[in-house]
mmCIF file of the C-alpha atoms, coordinates in Angstrom:
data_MODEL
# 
_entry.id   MODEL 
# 
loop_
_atom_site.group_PDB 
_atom_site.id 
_atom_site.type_symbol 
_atom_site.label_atom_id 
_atom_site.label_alt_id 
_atom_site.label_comp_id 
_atom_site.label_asym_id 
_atom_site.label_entity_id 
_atom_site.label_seq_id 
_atom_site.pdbx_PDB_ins_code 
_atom_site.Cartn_x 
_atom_site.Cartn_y 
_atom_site.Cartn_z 
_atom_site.occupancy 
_atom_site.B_iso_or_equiv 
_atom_site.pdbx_formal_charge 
_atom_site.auth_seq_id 
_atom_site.auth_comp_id 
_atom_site.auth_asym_id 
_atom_site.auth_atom_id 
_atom_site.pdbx_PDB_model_num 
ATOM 1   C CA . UNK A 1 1   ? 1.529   -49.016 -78.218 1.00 0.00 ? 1   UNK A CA 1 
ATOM 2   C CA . UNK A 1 2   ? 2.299   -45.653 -79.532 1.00 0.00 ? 2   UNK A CA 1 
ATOM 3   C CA . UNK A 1 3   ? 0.139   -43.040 -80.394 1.00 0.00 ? 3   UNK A CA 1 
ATOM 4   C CA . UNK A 1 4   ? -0.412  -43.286 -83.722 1.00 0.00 ? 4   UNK A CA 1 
ATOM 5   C CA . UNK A 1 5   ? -1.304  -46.690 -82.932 1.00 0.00 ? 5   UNK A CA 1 
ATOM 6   C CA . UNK A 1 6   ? -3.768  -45.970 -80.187 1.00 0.00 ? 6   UNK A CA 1 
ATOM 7   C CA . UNK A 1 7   ? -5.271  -43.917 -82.720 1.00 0.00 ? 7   UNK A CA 1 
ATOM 8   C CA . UNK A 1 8   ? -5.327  -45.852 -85.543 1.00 0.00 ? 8   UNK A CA 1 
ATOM 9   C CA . UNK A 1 9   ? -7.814  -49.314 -83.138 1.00 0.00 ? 9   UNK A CA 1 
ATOM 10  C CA . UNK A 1 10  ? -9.579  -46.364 -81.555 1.00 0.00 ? 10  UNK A CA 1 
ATOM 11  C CA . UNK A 1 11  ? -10.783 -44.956 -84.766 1.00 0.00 ? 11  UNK A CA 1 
ATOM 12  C CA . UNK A 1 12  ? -11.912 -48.201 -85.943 1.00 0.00 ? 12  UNK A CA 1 
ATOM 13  C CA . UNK A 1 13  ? -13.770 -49.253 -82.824 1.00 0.00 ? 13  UNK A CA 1 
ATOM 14  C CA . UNK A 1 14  ? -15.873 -45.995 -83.231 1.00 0.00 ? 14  UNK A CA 1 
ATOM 15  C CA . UNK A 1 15  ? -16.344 -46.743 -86.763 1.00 0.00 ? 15  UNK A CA 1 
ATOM 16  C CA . UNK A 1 16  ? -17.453 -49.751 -86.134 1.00 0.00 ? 16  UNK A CA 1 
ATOM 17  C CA . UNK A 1 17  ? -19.674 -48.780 -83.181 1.00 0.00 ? 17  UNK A CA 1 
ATOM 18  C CA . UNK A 1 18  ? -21.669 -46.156 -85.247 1.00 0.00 ? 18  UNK A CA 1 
ATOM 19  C CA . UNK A 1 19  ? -21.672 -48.962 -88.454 1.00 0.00 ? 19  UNK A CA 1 
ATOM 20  C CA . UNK A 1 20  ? -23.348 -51.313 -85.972 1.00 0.00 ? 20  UNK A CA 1 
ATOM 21  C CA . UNK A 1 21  ? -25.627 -48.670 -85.358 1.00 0.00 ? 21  UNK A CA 1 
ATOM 22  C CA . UNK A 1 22  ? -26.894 -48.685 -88.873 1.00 0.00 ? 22  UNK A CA 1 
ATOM 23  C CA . UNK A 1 23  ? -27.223 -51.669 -89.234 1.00 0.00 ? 23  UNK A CA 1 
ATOM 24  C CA . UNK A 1 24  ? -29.279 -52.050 -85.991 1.00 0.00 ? 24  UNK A CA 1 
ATOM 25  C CA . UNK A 1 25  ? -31.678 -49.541 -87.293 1.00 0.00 ? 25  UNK A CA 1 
ATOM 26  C CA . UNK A 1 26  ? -31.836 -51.103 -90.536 1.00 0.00 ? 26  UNK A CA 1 
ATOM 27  C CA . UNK A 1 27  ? -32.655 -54.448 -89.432 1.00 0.00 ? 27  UNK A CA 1 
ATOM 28  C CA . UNK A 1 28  ? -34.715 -53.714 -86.253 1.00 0.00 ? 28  UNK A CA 1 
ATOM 29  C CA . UNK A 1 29  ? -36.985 -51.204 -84.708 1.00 0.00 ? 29  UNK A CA 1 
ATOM 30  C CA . UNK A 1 30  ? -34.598 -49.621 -81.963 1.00 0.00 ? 30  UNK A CA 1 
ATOM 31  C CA . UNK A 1 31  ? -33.598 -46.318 -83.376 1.00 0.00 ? 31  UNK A CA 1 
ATOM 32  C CA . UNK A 1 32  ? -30.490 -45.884 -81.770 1.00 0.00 ? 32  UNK A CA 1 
ATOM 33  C CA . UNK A 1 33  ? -29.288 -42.674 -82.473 1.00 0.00 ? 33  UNK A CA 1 
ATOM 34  C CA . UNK A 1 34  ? -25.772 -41.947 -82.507 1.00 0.00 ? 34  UNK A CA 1 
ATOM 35  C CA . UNK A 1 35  ? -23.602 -38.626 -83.281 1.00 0.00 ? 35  UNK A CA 1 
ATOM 36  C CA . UNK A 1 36  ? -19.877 -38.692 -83.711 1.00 0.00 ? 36  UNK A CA 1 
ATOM 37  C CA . UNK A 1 37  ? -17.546 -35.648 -82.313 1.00 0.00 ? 37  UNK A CA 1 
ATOM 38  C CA . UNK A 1 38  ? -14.081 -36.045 -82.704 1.00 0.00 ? 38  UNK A CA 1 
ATOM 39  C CA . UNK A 1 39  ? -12.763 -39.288 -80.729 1.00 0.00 ? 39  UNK A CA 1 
ATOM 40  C CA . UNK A 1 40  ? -16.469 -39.239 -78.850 1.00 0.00 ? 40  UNK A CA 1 
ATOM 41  C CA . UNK A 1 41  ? -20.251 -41.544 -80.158 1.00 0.00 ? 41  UNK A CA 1 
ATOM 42  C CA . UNK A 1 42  ? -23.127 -40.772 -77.900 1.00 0.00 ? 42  UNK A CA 1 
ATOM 43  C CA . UNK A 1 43  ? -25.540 -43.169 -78.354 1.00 0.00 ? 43  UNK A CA 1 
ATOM 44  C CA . UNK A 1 44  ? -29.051 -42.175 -77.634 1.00 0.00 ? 44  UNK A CA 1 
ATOM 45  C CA . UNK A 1 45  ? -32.318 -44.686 -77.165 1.00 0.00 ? 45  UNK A CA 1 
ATOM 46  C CA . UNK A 1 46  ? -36.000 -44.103 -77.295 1.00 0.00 ? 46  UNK A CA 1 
ATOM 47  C CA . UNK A 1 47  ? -36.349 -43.457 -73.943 1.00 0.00 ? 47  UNK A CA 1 
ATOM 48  C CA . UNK A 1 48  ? -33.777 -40.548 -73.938 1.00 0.00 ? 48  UNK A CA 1 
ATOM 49  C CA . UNK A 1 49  ? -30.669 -42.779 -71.980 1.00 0.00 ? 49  UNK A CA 1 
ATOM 50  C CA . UNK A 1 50  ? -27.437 -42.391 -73.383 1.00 0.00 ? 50  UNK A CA 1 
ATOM 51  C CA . UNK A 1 51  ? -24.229 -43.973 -73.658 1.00 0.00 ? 51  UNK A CA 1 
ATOM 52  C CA . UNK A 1 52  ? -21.193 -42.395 -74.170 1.00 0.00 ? 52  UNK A CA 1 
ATOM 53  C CA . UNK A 1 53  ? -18.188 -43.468 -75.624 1.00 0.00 ? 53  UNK A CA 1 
ATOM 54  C CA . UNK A 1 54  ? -14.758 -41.683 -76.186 1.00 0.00 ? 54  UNK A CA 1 
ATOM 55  C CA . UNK A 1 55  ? -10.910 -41.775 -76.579 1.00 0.00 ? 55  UNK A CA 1 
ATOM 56  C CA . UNK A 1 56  ? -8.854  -40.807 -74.008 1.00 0.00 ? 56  UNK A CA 1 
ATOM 57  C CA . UNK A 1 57  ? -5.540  -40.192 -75.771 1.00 0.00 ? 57  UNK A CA 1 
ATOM 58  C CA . UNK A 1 58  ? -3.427  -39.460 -73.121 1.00 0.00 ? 58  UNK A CA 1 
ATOM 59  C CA . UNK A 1 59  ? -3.574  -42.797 -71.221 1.00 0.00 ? 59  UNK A CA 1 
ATOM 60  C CA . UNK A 1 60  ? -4.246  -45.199 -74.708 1.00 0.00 ? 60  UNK A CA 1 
ATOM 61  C CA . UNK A 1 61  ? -7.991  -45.997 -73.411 1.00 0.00 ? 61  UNK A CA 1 
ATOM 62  C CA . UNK A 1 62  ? -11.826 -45.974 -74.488 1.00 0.00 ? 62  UNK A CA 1 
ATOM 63  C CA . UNK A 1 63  ? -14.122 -44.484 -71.655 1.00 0.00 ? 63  UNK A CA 1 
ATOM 64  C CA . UNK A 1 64  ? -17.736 -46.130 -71.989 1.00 0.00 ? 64  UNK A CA 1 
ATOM 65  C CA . UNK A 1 65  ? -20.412 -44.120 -69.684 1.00 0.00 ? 65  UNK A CA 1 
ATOM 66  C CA . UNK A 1 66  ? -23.509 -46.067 -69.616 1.00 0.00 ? 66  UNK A CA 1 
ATOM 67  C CA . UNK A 1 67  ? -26.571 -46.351 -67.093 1.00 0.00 ? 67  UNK A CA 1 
ATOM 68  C CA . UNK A 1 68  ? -25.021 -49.235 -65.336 1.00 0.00 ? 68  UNK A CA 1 
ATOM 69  C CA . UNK A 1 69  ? -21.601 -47.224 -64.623 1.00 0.00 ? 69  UNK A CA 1 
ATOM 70  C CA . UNK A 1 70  ? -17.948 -46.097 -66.638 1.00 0.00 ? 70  UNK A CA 1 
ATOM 71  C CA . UNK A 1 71  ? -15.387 -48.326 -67.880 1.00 0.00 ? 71  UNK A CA 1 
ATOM 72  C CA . UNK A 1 72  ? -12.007 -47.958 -68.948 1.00 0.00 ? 72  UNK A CA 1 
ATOM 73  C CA . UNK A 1 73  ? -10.779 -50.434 -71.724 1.00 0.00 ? 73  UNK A CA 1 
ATOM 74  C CA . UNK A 1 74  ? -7.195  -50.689 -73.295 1.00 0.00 ? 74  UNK A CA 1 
ATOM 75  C CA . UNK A 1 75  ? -6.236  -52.699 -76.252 1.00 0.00 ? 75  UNK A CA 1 
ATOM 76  C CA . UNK A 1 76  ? -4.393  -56.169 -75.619 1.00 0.00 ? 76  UNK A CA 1 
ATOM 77  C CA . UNK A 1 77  ? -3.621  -56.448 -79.011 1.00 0.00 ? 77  UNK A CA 1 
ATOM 78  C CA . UNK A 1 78  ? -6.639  -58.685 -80.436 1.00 0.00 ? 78  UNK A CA 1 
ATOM 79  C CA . UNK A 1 79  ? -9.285  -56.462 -78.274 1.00 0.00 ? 79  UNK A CA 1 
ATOM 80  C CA . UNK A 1 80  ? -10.441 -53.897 -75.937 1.00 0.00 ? 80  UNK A CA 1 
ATOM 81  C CA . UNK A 1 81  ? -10.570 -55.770 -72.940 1.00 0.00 ? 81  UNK A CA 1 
ATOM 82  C CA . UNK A 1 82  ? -11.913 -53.868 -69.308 1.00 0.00 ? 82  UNK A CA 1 
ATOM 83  C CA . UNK A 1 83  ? -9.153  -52.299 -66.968 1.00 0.00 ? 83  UNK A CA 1 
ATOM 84  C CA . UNK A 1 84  ? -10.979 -53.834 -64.318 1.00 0.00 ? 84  UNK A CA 1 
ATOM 85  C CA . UNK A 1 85  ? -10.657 -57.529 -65.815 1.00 0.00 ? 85  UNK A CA 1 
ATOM 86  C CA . UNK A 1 86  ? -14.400 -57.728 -66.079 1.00 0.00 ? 86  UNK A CA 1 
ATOM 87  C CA . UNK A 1 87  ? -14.625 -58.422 -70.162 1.00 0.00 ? 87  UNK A CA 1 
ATOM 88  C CA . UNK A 1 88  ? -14.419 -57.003 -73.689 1.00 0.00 ? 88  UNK A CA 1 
ATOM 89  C CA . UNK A 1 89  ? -15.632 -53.962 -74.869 1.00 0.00 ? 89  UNK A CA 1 
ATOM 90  C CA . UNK A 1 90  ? -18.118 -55.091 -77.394 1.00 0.00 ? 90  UNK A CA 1 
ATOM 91  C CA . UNK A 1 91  ? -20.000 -57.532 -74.941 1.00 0.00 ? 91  UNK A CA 1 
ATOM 92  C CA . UNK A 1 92  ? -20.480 -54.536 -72.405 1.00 0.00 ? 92  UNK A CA 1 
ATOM 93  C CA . UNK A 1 93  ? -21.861 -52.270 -75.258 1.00 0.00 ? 93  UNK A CA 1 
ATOM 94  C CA . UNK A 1 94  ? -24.158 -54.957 -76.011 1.00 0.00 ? 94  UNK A CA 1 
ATOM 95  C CA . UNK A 1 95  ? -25.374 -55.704 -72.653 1.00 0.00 ? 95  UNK A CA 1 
ATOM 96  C CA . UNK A 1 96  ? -25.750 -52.003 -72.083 1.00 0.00 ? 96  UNK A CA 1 
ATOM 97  C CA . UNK A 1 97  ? -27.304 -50.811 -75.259 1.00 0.00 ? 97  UNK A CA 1 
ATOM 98  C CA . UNK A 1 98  ? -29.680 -53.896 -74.983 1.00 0.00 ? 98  UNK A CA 1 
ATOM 99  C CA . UNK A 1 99  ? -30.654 -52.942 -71.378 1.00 0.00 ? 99  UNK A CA 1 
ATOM 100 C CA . UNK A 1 100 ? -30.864 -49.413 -72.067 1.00 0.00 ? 100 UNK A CA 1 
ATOM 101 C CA . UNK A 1 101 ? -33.376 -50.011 -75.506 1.00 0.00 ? 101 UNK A CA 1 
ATOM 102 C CA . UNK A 1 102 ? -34.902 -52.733 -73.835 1.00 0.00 ? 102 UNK A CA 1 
ATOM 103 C CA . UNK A 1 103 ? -34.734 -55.121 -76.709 1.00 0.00 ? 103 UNK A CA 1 
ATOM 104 C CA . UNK A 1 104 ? -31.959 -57.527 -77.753 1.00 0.00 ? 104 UNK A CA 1 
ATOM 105 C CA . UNK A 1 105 ? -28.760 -55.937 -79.278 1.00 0.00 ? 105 UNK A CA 1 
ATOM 106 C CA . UNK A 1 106 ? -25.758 -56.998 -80.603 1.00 0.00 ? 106 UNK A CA 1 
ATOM 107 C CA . UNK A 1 107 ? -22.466 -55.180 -81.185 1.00 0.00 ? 107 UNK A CA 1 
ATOM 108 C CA . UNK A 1 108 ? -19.562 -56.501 -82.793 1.00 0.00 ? 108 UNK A CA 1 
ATOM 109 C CA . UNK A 1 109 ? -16.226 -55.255 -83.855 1.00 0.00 ? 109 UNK A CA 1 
# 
């Protein structure tokens, strides 16, 4: 992958994190806040928790700092799958965000 095209999938996971954001708050009660710097959303819940997620351009990943721990994740080609082999991006984010708001949430690509 080359760095225009590491670019190119990490700007539209971000976009579509903070889009699944709005449409979180429009259809449910959470109020997940979220703020975009540069290649970086922090997400922030009611009760103050965070998660952070953010480019690192150097080595062609997304970092993902939640409650339950960091994650690296590089694109296979179809998704962002874990470094680690432990899953895809968007299934974390949901498990997290869902933990950390303590109500159901779903985040897709």
């Amino acid at each position: 992958m080359t760095d225009l095209e590491f670019l190119a999938c990490a700007e539209r996971l971000l976009l579509a994190v903070e889009q699944n954001c709005d449409r979180i708050n429009d259809s449910t009660d959470a109020d997940v806040d979220n703020q975009r710097t540069g290649g970086m959303v922090t997400l922030t819940f009611r009760n103050g928790s965070q998660i952070i997620i953010n480019q690192q351009k150097p080595l062609h990943e997304i970092w993902m700092a939640a409650k339950s721990g960091g994650y690296h994740y590089r694109f296979d080609g179809a998704q962002w799958q874990c470094t680690k082999g432990s899953g895809e991006f968007f299934e974390h984010l949901s498990r997290d965000a869902s933990a950390q708001s303590g109500m159901a949430l779903r985040f897709t690509e």
